[in-house]
Each structure stands twice: as C-alpha cells, then as structure tokens.
KOLPA-133320 format. One record per residue (C-alpha): residue in one letter; x, y, z. Coordinates in steps of 0.5 Angstrom, whole numbers, padded with zeros to 4 digits, always signed. Layout:
N
aXYZ...
This chain:
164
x-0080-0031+0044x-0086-0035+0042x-0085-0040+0036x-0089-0036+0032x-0085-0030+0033x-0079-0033+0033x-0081-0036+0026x-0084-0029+0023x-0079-0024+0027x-0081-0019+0021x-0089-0019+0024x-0086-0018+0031x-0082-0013+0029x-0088-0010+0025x-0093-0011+0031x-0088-0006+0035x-0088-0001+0031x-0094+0000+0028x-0097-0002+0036x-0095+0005+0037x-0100+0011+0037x-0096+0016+0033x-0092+0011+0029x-0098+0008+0026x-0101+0016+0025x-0095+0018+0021x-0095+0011+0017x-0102+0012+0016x-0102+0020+0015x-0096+0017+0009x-0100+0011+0006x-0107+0013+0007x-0111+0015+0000x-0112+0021+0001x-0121+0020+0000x-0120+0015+0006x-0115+0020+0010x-0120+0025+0011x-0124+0022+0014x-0120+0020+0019x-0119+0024+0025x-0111+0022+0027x-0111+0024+0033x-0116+0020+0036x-0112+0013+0034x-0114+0007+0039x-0110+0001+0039x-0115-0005+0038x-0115-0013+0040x-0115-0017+0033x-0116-0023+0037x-0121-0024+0032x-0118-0027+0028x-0118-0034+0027x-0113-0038+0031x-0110-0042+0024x-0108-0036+0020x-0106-0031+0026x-0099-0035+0026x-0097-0033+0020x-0098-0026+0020x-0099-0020+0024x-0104-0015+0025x-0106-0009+0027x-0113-0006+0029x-0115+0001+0030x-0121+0004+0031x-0122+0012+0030x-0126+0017+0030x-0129+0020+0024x-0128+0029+0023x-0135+0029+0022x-0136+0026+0030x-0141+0021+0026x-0140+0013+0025x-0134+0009+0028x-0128+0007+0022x-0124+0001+0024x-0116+0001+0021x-0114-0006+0020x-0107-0006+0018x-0104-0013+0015x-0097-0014+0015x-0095-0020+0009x-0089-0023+0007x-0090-0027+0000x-0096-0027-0005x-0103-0029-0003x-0108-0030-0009x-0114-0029-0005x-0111-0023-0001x-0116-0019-0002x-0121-0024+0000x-0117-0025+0007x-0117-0017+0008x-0125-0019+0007x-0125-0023+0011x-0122-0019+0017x-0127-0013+0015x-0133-0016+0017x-0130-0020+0023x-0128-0014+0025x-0136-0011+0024x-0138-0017+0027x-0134-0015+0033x-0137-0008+0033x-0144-0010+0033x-0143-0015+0039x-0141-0009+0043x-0148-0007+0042x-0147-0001+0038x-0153-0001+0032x-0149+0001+0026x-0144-0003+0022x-0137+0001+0022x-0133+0003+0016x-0127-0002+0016x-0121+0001+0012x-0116-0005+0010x-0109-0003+0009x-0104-0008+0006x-0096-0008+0008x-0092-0012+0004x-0085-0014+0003x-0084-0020+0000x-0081-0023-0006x-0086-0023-0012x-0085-0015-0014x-0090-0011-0015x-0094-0014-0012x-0098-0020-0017x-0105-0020-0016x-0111-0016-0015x-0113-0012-0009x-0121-0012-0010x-0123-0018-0007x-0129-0019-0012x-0123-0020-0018x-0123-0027-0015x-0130-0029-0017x-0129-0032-0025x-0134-0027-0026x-0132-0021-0022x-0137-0017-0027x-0143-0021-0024x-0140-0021-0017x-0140-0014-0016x-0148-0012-0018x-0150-0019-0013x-0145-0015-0008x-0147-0009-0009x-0155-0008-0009x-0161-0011-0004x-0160-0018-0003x-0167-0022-0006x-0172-0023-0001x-0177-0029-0001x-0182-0025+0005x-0188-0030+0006x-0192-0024+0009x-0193-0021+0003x-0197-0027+0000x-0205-0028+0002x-0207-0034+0005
C-alpha cells in the first residue's frame, strides 16, 4: 500500500468502486442531473487515465475520469468524479481546473472540438451540508463581473485590422 493510499484509505476505496464500469454507471444514473444525464450514453463508459492532474494535489484525493459518448453520437463528454473529504473554498475552482486539464488532454490527442466536461463532487466530510459554493465563478469578489468576462468573446487586439 502506498503512503498516500495508506494515509486517505476513503480514496482507495472510493477509487476501486467507482473504477468499475457498472458501479460508476449506477452511481451516475442516481446523482447525475437529470439535463446532464440525458446527454450521456451510459452504456459507452470508458475509465480514463486522471494522470493529469498535478503531481501536489493527486496525493490528497482521488479521481476518477471517464469519457462517454453522447445519445446524439456528436461531440465527446468527459465525467470527472472527485472524491473530497473536508471543505475546500476554492472547490469548485479546483473542479475547474481539472475540466479544462482534461480538455487540454482531449486536444492533445489531436481531436478538433473541445469536449464537454461534467464535474461531479462526492463528499463525505465533516462540515455538513456542504458550506461553500459549487460555481467556480462564486469565488471572484465580483462574480457578477466574472461570469460576463467568462462568458462572452474575449477583447482581441488584431494589428491586421489596422491600415498602414
């Protein structure tokens, strides 16, 4: 048993459960939103590598990833599962962070379209219910202000469009 297993033995145990396909297809079929779940075709669960996520934070948790096709056969989905024992602030940050880490993956693969990434938090610690925010744009000091720079183009500054 590694230290970090030996030191979260919830996150083994999680880890195990969840690595098997019918196990996590039931626990998703019961905790996935109901919008989120129709998109997802369950049957087509394929357990991922979460390798990617950064060498600090994986001690301290365990994750699990899984890609699925979707019922309309277009685009690709990623269900990211993350296991978490105590209140974090900044969780839905992290959960973020390992969305788009997981797209960055997609698209080193050489595939064109950015997937869609469903985050799942599953918690089990002291602090209930859980305290904090699940959107990660609730951690700016202006939300408001983050969720229209975040949701619409980005300023572009294109010397083409400038004679001379």
């Amino acid at each position: 048993m590694s230290r970090a297993t030996a030191h979260f033995p919830h996150d083994a145990v999680f880890k195990s459960l969840l690595s098997d396909r019918a196990t996590a297809a039931d626990f998703l079929l019961i905790h996935l939103p109901e919008n989120l779940r129709e998109l997802c075709d369950l049957q087509t669960l394929h357990l991922e590598s979460g390798s990617f996520i950064d060498d600090d934070l994986r001690a301290s948790h365990s994750d699990i990833l899984y890609s699925v096709q979707t019922r309309t056969g277009e685009g690709y989905i990623y269900l990211l599962i993350e296991h978490q024992s105590s209140a974090d602030r900044h969780m839905a940050f992290r959960l973020m962070r390992y969305a788009v880490a997981a797209m960055q993956r997609h698209l080193d693969k050489g595939l064109q379209q950015l997937p869609l990434v469903i985050p799942l938090l599953f918690y089990h610690g002291k602090a209930s219910p859980w305290p904090h925010s699940m959107r990660w744009l609730d951690g700016f000091s202006q939300p408001e202000i983050a969720e229209k720079l975040y949701s619409q183009p980005f300023p572009l500054v294109d010397v083409n469009d400038y004679p001379g």
